[in-house]
C-alpha positions as CSV (number, residue, x, y, z in Angstrom):
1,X,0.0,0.0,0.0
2,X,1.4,3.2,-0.8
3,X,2.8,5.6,1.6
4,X,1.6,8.8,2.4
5,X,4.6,10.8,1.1
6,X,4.5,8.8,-2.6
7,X,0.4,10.3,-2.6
8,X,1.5,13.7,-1.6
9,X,3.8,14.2,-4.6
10,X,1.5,12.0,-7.1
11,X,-1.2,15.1,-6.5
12,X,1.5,17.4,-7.0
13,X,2.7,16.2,-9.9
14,X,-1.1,15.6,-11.3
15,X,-1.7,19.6,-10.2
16,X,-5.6,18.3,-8.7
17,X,-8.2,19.7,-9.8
18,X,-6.2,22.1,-11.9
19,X,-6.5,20.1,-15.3
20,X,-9.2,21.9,-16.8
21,X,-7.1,25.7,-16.3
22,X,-4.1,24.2,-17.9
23,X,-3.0,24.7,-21.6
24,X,-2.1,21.4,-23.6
25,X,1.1,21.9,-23.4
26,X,0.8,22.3,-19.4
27,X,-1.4,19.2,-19.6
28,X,1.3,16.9,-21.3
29,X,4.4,17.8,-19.3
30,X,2.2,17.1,-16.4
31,X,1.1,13.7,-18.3
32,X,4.5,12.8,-19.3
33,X,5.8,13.7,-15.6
34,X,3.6,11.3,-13.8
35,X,4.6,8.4,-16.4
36,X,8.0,9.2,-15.8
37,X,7.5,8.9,-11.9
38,X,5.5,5.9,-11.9
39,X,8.3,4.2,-13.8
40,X,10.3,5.4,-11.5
41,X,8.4,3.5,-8.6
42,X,8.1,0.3,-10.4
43,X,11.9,-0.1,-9.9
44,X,11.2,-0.3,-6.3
45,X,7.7,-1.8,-5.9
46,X,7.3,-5.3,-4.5
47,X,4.0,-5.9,-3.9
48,X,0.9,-6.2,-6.1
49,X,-1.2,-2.9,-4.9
50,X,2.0,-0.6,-5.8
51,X,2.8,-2.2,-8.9
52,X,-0.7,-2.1,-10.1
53,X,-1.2,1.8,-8.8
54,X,2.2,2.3,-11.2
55,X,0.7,0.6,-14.4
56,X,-2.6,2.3,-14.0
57,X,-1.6,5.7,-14.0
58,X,1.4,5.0,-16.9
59,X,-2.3,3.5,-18.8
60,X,-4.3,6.3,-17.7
61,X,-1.7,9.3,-18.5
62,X,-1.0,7.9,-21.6
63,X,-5.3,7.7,-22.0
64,X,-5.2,11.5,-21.4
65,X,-2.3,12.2,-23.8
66,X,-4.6,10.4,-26.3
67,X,-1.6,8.1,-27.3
68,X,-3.2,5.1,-28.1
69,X,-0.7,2.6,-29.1
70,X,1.5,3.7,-25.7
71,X,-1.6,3.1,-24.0
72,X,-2.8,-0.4,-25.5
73,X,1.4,-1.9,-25.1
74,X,1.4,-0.8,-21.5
75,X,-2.0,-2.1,-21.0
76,X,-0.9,-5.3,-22.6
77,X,1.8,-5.4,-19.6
78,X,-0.6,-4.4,-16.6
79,X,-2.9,-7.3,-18.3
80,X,0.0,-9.8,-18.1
81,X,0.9,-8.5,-14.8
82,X,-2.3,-9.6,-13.1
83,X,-3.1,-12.5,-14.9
84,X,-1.3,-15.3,-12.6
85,X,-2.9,-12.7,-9.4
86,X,-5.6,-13.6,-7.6
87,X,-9.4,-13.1,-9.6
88,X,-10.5,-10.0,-7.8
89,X,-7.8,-8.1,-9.3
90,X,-9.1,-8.8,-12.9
91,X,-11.5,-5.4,-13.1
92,X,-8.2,-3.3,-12.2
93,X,-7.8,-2.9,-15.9
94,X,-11.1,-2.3,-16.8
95,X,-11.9,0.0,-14.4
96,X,-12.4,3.8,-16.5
97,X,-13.8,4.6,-19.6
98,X,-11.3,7.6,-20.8
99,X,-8.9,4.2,-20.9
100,X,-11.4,2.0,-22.8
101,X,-12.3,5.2,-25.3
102,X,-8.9,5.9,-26.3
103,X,-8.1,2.4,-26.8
104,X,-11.3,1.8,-29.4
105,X,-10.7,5.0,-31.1
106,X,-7.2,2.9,-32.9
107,X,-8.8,-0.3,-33.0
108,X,-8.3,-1.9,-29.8
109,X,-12.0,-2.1,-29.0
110,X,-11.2,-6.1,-28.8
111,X,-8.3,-5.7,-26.6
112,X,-10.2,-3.7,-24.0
113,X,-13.9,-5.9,-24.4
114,X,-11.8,-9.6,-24.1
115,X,-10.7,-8.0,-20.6
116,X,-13.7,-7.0,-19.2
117,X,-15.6,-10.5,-20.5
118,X,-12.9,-12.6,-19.1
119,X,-13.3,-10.5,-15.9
120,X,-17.0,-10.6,-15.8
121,X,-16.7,-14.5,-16.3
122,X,-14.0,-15.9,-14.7
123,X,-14.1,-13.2,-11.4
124,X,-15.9,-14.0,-8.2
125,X,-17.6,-11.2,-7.4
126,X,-16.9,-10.6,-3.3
127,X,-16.8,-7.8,-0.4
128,X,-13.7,-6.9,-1.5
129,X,-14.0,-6.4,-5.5
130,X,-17.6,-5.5,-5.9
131,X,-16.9,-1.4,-6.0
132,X,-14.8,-1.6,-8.4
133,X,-16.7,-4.1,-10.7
134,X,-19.1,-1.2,-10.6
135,X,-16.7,0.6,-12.3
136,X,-15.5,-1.8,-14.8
137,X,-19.6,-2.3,-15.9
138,X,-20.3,1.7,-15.9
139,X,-17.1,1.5,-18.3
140,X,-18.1,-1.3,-20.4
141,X,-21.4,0.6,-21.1
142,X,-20.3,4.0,-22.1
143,X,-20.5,5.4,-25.2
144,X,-19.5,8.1,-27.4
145,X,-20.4,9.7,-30.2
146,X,-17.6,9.6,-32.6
147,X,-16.6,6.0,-31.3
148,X,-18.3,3.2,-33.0
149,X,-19.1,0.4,-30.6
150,X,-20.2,-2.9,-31.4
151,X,-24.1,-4.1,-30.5
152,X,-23.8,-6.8,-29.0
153,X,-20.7,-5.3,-27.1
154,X,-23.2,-2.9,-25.3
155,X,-25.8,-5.4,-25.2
156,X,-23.4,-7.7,-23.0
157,X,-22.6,-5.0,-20.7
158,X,-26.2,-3.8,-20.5
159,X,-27.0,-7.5,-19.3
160,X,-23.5,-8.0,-17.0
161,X,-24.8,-4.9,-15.4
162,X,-28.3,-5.5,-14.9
163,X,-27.6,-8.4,-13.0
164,X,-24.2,-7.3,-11.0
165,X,-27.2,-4.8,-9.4
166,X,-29.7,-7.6,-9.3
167,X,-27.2,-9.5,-7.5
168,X,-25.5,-7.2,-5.0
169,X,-28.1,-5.6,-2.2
170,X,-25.7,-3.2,-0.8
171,X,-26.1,-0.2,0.9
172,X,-24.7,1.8,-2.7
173,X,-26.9,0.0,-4.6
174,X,-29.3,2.9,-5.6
175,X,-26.3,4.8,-6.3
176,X,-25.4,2.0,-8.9
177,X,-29.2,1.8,-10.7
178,X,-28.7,5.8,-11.1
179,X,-25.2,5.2,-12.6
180,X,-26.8,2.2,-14.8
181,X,-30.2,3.7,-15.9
182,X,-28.4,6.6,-16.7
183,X,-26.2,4.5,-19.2
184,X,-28.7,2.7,-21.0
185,X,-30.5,5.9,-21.7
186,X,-27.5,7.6,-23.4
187,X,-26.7,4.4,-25.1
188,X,-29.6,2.9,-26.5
189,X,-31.8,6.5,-26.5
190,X,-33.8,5.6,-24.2
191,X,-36.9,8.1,-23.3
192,X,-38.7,6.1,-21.2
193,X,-37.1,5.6,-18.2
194,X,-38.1,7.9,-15.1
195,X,-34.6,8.6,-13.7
196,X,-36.1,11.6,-11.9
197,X,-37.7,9.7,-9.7
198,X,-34.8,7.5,-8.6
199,X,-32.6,11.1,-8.4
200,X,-35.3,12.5,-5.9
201,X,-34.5,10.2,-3.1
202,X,-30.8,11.4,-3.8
203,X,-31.6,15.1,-3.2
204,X,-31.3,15.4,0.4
205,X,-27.9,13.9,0.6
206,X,-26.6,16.6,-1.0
207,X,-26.2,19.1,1.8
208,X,-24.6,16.0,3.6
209,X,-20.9,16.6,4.7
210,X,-18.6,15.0,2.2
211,X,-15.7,12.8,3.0
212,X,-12.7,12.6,0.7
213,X,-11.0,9.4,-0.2
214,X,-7.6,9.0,1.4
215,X,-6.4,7.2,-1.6
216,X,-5.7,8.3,-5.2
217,X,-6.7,7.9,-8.2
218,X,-5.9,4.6,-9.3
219,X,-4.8,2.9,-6.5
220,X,-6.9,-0.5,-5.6
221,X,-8.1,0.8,-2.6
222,X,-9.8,4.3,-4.5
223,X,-12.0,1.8,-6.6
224,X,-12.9,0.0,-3.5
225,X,-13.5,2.6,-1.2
226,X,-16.8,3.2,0.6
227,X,-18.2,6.6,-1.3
228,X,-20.1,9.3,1.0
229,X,-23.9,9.5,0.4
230,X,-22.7,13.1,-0.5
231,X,-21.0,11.5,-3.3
232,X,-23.2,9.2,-4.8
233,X,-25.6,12.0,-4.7
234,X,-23.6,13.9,-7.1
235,X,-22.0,11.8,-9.2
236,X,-25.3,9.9,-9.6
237,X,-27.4,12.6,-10.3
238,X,-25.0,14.5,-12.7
239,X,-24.8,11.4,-14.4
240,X,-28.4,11.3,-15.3
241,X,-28.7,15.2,-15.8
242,X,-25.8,14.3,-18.6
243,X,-27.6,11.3,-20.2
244,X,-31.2,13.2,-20.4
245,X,-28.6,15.8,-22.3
246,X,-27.2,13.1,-24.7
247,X,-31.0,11.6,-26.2
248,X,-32.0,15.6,-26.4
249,X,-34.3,15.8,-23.2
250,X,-33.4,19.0,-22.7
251,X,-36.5,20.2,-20.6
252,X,-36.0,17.4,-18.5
253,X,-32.4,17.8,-17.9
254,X,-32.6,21.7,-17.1
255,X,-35.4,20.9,-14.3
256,X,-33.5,18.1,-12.9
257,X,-30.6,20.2,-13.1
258,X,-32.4,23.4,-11.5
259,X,-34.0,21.2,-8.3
260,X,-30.9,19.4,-7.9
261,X,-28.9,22.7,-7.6
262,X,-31.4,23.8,-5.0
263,X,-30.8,20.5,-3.0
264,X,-26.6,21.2,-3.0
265,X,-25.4,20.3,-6.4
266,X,-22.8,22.4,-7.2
267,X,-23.2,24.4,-10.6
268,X,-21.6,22.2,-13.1
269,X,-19.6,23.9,-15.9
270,X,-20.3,21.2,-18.6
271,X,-23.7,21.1,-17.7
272,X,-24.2,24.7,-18.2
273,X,-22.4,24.7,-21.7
274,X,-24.4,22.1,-23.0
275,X,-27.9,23.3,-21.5
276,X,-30.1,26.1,-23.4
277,X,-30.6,28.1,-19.8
């Protein structure tokens, strides 16, 4: 597990928070900094929760950088990493969609979906993996609009997800049917689903008090950690603010939107520039 110190200078090195001020330039010395660090670290990690921190965030700044082919060979070797590692592990590489995106966008669509159907199959799903399966289906199920995505890849996840809520009463589970309906209404244009509804029982929580994860991003303990109702109020509800967005439910969107802010949501940038206020 990492140390303290090693997080401390990971943020500073990933400026967070700050990504969205930077120019590109700013964006891929910061990129090519934290690639150069975690390689750094590999050279001394001995233990399967450091090495896989290191080979996540080489994936995921090479994901930001938009360098596919970087992306897909260091992929290849967190893929090869895990594989002789215990099962739970196997949605570590599956586990965000700006990964799985930049991958399909050179052809590795493949690649990414033999990873997440040989995690979905062979994975016992347990107390200590099911957050971050969440993660890996949410992925799976994203789409976008310049990226064509197979059918029946969609209609797999669609299922794998279904039933991963189906099958796992826990206390986020609400959390996960926003995050899910919200993702079968961007990607099969789905009208008919009253996400509202589901979002209203979320509107108290968000003038809860928040609490921060003490991990980073990509670490194995981040994915797993217990999320603040704070959280999964925001995330969840944004999420289907977005989605009515996508499928061109704009009245909806802007008076989900405009309670929600009322309730604690903070104002949303994106939001704002893609709603007709």
């Amino acid at each position: 597990m990492l140390n303290n110190e090693i997080r401390e200078k990971f943020n500073q090195i990933k400026s967070k928070g700050e990504r969205n001020a930077k120019s590109p330039e700013e964006k891929i010395t910061s990129d090519m900094s934290v690639i150069e660090y975690m390689k750094y670290l590999l050279n001394n990690c001995n233990d399967i929760l450091d090495t896989g921190f290191c080979l996540w965030n080489i994936s995921d700044s090479y994901a930001l950088m938009r360098d596919s082919d970087n992306l897909y060979k260091n992929h290849k070797r967190f893929a090869a990493y895990l594989s002789d590692k215990p099962d739970k592990y196997g949605f570590w590489t599956i586990s965000d969609t700006t990964q799985r995106f930049t991958l399909i966008s050179s052809g590795y669509e493949s690649f990414w979906y033999e990873l997440y159907h040989s995690a979905v199959e062979n994975c016992e799903i347990t107390s200590e993996n099911y957050r971050i399966t969440y993660e890996a289906h949410r992925a799976a199920l994203a789409v976008h609009p310049s990226l064509k995505i197979p059918e029946e890849h969609l209609s797999y996840a669609d299922k794998k997800f279904s039933e991963f809520i189906q099958s796992n009463k826990c206390a986020e589970n609400n959390f996960y049917r926003i995050i899910y309906l919200s993702s079968i209404i961007k990607a099969f244009k789905r009208t008919d689903i009253d996400i509202e509804s589901l979002c209203s029982d979320f509107f108290k929580k968000l003038a809860l008090d928040d609490t921060p994860s003490e991990f980073v991003c990509g670490e194995w303990e981040h994915f797993n950690r217990v999320r603040s109702e704070k959280n999964q109020a925001n995330v969840g509800i944004t999420a289907a603010i977005n989605a009515l967005i996508d499928i061109g439910e704009m009245k909806r969107a802007t008076e989900l939107y405009n309670t929600a802010i009322k309730y604690g949501l903070p104002h949303n940038v994106y939001i704002d520039k893609r709603l007709v206020r």
